[in-house]
C-alpha positions as CSV (number, residue, x, y, z in Angstrom):
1,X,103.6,113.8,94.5
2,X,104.7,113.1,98.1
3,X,102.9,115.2,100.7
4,X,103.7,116.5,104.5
5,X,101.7,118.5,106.7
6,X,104.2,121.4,106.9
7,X,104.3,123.8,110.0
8,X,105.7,127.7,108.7
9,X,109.4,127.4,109.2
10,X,109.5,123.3,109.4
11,X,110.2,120.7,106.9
12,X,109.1,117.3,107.5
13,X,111.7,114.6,107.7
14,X,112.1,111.1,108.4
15,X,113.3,110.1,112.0
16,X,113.9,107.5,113.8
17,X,113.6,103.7,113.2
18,X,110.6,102.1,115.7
19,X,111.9,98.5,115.0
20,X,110.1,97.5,118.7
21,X,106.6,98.6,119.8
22,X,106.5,100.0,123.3
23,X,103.0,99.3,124.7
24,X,103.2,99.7,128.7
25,X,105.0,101.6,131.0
26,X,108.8,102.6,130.6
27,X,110.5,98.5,130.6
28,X,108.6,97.8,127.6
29,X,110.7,97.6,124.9
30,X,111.4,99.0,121.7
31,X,114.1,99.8,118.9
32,X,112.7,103.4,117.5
33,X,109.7,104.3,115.6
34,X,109.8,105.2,112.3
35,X,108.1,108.0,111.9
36,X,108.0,111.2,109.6
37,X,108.0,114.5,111.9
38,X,108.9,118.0,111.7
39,X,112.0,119.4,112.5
40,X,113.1,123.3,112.9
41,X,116.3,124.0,110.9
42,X,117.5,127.3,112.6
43,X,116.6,125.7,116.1
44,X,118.7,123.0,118.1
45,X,117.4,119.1,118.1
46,X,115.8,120.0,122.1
47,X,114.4,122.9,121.0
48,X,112.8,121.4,118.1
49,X,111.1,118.5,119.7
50,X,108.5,120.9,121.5
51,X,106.8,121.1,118.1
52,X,107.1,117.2,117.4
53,X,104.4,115.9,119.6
54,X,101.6,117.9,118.3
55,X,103.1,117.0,114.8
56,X,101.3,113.6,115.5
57,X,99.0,113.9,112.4
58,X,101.9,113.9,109.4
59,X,101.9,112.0,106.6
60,X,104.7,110.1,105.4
61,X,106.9,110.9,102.7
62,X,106.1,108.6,99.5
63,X,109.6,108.4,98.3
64,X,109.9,105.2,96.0
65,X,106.9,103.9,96.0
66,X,107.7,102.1,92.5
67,X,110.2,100.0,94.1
68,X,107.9,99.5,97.0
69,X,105.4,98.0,94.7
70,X,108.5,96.1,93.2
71,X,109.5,94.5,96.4
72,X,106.5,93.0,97.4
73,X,105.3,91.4,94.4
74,X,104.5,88.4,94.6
75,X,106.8,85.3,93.4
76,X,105.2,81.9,92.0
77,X,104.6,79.2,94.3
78,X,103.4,81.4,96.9
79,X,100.8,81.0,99.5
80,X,96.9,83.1,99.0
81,X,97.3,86.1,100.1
82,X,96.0,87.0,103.3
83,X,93.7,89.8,103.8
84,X,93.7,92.7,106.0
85,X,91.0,92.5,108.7
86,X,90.8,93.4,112.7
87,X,94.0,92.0,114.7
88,X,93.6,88.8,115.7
89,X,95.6,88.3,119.4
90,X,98.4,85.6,119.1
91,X,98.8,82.8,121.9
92,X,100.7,83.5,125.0
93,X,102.9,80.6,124.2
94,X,105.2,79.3,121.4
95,X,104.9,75.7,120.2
96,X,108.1,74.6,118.3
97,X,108.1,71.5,116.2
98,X,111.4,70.2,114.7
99,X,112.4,71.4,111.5
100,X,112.9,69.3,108.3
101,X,114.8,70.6,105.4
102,X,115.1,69.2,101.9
103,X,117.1,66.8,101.1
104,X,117.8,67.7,97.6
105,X,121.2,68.5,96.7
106,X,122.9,71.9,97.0
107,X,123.7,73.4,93.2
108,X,127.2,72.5,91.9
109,X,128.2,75.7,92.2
110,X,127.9,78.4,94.3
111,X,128.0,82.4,93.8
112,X,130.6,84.0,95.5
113,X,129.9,85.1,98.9
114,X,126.4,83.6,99.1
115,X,125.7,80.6,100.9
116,X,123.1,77.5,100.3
117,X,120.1,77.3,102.0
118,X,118.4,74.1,101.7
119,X,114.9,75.3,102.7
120,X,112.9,72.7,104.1
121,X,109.6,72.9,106.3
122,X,110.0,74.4,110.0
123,X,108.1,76.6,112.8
124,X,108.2,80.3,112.4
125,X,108.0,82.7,115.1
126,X,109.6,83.9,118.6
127,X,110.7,81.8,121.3
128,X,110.6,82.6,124.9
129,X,113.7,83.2,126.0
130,X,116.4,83.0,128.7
131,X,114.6,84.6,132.0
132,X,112.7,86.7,129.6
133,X,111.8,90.4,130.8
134,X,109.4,92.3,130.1
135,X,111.5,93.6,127.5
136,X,111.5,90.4,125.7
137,X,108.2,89.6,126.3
138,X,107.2,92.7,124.3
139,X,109.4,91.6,121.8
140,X,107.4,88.6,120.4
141,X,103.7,89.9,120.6
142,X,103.8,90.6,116.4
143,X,106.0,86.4,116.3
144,X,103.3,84.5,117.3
145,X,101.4,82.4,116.5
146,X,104.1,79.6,115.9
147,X,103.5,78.3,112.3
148,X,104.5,75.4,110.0
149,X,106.5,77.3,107.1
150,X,107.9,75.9,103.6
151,X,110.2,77.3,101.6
152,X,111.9,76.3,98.8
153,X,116.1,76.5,98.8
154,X,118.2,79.6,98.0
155,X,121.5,80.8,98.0
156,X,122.2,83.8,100.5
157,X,125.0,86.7,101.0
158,X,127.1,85.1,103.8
159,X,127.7,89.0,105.1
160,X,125.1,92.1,105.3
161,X,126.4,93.9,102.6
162,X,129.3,96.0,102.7
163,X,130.7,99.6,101.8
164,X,133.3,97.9,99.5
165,X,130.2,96.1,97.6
166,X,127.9,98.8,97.7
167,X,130.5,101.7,96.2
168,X,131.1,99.1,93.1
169,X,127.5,99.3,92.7
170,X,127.3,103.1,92.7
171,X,130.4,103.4,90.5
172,X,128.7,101.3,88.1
173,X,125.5,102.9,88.3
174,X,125.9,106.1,89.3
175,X,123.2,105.7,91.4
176,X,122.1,108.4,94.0
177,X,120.6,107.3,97.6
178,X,117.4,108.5,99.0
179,X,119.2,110.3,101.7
180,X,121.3,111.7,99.3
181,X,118.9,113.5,97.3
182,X,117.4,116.8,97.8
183,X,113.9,117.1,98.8
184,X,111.6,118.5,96.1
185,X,109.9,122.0,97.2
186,X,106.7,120.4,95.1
187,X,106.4,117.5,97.6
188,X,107.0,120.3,100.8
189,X,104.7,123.1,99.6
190,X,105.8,126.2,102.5
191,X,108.9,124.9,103.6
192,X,111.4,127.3,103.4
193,X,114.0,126.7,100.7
194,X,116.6,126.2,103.2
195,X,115.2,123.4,105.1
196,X,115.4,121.2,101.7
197,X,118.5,119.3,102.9
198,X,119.8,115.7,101.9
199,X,120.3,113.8,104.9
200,X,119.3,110.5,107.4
201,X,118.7,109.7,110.7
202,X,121.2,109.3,113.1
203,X,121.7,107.9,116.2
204,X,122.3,110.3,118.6
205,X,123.4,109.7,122.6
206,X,122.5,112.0,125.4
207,X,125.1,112.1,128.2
208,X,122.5,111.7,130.8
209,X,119.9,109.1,131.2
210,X,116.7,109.7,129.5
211,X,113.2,108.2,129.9
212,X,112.8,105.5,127.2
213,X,109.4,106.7,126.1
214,X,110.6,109.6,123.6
215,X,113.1,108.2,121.7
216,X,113.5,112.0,119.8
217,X,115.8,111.6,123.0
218,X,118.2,109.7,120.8
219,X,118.1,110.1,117.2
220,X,118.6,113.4,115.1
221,X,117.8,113.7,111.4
222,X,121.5,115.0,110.3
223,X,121.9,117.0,107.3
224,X,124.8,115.6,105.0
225,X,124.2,111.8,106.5
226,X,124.1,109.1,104.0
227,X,126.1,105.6,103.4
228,X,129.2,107.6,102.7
229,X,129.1,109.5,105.7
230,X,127.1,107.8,108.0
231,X,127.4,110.1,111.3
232,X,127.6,113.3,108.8
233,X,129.5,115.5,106.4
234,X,132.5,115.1,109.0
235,X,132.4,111.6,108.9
236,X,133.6,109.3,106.3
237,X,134.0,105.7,105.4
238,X,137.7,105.5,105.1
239,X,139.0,102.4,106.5
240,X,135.3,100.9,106.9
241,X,134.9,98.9,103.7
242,X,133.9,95.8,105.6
243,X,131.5,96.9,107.6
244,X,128.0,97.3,106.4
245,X,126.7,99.9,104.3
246,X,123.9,101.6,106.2
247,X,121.3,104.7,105.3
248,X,120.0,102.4,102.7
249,X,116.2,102.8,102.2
250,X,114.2,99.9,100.6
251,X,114.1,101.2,97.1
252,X,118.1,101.7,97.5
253,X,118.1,98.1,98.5
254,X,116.0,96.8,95.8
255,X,118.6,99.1,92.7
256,X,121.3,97.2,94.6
257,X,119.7,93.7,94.6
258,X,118.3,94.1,91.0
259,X,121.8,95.1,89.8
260,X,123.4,92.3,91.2
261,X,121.4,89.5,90.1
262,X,119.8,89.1,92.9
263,X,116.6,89.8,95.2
264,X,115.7,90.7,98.7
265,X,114.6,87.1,100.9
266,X,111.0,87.3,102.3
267,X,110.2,87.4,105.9
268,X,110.4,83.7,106.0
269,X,113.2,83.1,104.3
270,X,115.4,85.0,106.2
271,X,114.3,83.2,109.1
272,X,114.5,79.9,107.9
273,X,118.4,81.3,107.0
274,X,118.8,82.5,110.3
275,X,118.0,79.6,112.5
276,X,121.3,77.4,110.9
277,X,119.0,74.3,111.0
278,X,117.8,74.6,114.6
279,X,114.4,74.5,115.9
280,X,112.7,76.8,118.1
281,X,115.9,78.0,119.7
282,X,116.1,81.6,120.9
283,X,119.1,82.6,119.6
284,X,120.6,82.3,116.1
285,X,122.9,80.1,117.7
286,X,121.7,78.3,120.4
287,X,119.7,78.3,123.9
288,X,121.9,81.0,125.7
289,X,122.8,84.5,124.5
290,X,126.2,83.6,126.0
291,X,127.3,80.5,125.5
292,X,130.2,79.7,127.8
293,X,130.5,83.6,128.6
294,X,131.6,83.9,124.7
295,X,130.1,86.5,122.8
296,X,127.9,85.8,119.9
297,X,126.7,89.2,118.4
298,X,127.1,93.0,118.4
299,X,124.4,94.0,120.5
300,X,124.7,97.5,123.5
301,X,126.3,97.1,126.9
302,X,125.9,100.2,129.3
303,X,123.2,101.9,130.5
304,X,120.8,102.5,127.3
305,X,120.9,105.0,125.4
306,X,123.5,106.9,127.6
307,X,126.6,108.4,125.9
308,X,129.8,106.8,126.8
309,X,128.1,103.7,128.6
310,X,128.8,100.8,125.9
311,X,132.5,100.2,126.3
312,X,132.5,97.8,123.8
313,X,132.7,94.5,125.9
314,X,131.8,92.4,123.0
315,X,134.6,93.3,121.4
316,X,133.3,96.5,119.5
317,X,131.2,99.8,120.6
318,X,128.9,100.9,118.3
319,X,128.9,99.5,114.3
320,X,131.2,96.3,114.0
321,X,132.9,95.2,110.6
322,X,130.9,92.1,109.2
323,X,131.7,88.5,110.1
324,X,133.3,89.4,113.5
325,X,131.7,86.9,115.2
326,X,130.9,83.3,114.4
327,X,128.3,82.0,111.6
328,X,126.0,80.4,112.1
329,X,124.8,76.6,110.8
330,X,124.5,77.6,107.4
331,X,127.5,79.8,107.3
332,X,125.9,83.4,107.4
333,X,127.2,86.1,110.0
334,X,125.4,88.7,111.7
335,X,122.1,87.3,111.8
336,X,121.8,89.0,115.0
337,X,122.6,92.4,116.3
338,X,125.3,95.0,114.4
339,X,122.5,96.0,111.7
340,X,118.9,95.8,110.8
341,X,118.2,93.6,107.6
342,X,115.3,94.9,105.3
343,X,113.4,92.1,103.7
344,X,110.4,92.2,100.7
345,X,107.4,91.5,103.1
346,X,105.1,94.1,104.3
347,X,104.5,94.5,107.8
348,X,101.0,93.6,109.6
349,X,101.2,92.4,113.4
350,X,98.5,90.1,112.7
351,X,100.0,88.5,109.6
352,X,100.9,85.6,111.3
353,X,97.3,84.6,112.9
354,X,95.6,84.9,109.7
355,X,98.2,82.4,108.2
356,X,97.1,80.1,111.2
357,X,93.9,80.7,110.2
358,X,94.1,79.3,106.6
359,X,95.2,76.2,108.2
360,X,98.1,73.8,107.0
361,X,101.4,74.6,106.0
362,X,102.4,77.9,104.3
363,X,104.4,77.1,101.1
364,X,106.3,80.0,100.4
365,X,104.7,83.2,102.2
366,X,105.4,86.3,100.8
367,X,103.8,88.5,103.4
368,X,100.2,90.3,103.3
369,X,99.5,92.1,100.3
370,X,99.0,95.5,101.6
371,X,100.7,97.1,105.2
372,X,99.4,98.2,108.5
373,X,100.8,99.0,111.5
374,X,97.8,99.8,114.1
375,X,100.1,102.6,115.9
376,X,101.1,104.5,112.9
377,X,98.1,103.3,110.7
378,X,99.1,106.0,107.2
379,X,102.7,104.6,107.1
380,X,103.9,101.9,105.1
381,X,106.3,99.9,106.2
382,X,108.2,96.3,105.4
383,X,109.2,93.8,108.4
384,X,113.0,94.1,109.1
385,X,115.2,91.6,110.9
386,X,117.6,90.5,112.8
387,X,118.3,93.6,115.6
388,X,121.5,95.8,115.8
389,X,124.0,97.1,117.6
390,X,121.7,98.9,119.9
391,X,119.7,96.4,121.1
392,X,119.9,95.8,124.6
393,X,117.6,93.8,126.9
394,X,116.4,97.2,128.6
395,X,114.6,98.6,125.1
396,X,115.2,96.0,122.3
397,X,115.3,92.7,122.7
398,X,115.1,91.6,118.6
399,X,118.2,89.6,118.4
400,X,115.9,86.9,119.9
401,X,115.7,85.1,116.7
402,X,112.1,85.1,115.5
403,X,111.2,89.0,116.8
404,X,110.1,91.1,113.7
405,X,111.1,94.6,113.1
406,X,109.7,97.5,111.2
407,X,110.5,99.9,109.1
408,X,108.8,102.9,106.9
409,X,110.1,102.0,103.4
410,X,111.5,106.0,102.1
411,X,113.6,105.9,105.9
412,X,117.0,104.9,106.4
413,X,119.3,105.3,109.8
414,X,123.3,104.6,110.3
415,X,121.7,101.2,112.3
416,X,119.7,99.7,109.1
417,X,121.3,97.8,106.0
418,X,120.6,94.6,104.2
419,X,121.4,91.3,102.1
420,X,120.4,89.5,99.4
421,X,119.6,86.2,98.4
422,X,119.2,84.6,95.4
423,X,117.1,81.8,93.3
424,X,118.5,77.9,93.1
425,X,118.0,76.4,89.5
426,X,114.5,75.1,90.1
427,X,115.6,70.9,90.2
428,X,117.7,72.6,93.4
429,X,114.6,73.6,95.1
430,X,112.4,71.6,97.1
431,X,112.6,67.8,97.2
432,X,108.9,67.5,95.4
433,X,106.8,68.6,98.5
């Protein structure tokens, strides 16, 4: 049974997506935490946030936790797990070394839409980049150390999925979302019958600056909100088939992945996808963020989080189609910004130290067995990647390739979706390492 600590009149809900720690002072950075919270349902979004704060002590909402267990099995081949223990700081520095990918040959044929990664042996982790802020500095304390990675070769979806893809999954399946369903009185015990409402976190803009430090400031838990109407019930997906689905929790991610022959990539994977075949640069595509003034990503321009402010000067404000700007060296799009990217590992900050301090070269990782994340210590939550379209160097730096995200598995948000990859035929793999 799924518990909350229920205040008379509130019902607990999911809000917010902290994809960015903030740690000092308001220029640290940080996409939202994810977080489950109460929320009264006769009272406006303001008025409500007075009781949030001393909400501090709920529990999260256990929604799915079969598929949670699903997703991070482990796969053969993989390296030893590595056990929880105290954080270990990472280095102040990143150390790149070049990468070197198989050599086998890619499969004879490839699954529509996906494209081959040839896997290969590389250094994982964040990059300083470009007259890095403090912003960006916060951004790679959980991507260091710099480590020596294998992984075998995969095939990968080109694009994030889309609404198109995900509605022929749903039509097939008749599958129902998490923010879709309605929440069980049993798992609320005293919430009032009508504060049991489907629905997902939206983003939400003031029209006035707002101190970055409360980012209840910007996101609403929005009754009706789901993949087919992903700002509300007024909202729609007419005309969007391309673009991404979003309000996809993990165990909606997982029904999609398992139904289409396919998996989601680990934490090292998808990095391995995501740098193209370069080493230790900071962007998916290079040094700079924009090359030749050309822009490379959907990320925010304006004053964040401010209403009104991104005019869209990379060519789209707010959620972009997929593939609107260009691939990168293995062919996949949006490996930075429009969308968050869940992927199977579970998030610990320290995961990458204790691979360090194993020693050689990781074959495989699939992430720590268990989660933790030291500022919200009860929730469990898997590493996303790859930023959105509200990242912006004054709160979220995490298109910086390398920069880990996080998520709490039973939350979805109109800024999170995902793709999948899927297993080469095993003489495809590696080239006998």
């Amino acid at each position: 049974m799924r518990r909350a600590c229920v205040i008379p009149g509130l019902v607990a809900f999911p809000i917010g997506c902290r994809a960015c720690d903030r740690t000092k002072g308001p220029s640290k950075a940080g996409d939202v935490r994810k977080k489950k919270t109460v929320i009264k349902s006769s009272k406006s979004a303001q008025a409500a946030r007075a009781h949030l704060r001393p909400a501090v002590g709920i529990l999260v909402l256990l929604a799915g936790i079969a598929a949670w267990k699903t997703a991070s099995t482990h796969l053969p081949n993989a390296s030893p797990v590595v056990a929880a223990s105290t954080p270990v700081p990472p280095p102040p520095t990143a150390n790149f070394i070049t990468t070197i990918p198989n050599t086998v040959r890619a499969p004879d044929s490839a699954p529509g839409g996906m494209a081959w990664i040839p896997g290969g042996e590389f250094s994982m982790g964040a990059q300083d980049a470009p007259d890095m802020n403090d912003v960006g500095m916060s951004a790679t304390t959980d991507s260091r150390p710099v480590h020596r990675v294998y992984v075998d070769g995969f095939w990968m979806d080109k694009t994030d999925v889309t609404n198109e893809e995900f509605a022929k999954f749903v039509k097939a399946t008749s599958y129902v979302t998490i923010a879709e369903r309605k929440p069980r009185a049993e798992d609320f015990p005293g919430a009032p019958p009508e504060n049991l409402v489907a629905g997902s976190v939206v983003f939400s803009p003031p029209d006035h600056a707002v101190p970055l430090n409360d980012h209840f400031q910007w996101w609403s838990y929005v009754k009706g909100a789901n993949w087919r109407h992903p700002l509300g019930p007024q909202s729609d997906i007419k005309g969007k088939e391309k673009y991404p689905v979003v309000h996809v929790a993990l165990e909606d991610a997982v029904a999609y992945a398992k139904w289409a022959g396919k998996r989601l990539s680990t934490e090292a994977e998808w990095e391995f996808a995501a740098r193209g075949g370069l080493s230790g640069k900071p962007f998916v595509w290079g040094d700079q963020f924009r090359p030749n003034g050309k822009w490379m990503a959907n990320t925010f321009q304006g004053k964040f989080p401010v209403k009104g402010t991104d005019k869209g000067e990379d060519g789209h404000a707010g959620i972009a189609p997929v593939a609107q700007y260009p691939p990168n060296g293995y062919g996949l799009y949006d490996m930075a910004g429009n969308v968050w990217q869940w992927t199977s590992d579970w998030y610990r900050p320290d995961y990458y130290a204790r691979l360090v301090a194993v020693g050689g070269v990781a074959r495989n990782p699939q992430g720590p067995n268990s989660p933790f994340d030291p500022s919200e210590p009860t929730e469990k939550k898997k590493v996303h990647r790859g930023g959105s379209f509200l990242c912006t160097d004054q709160y979220c730096s995490r298109y910086i390739v390398g920069t880990r995200g996080k998520g709490e598995v039973s939350t979805a948000t109109n800024h999170l979706g995902f793709r999948c990859v899927k297993d080469a035929p095993v003489s495809n793999r590696s080239a006998g390492q």
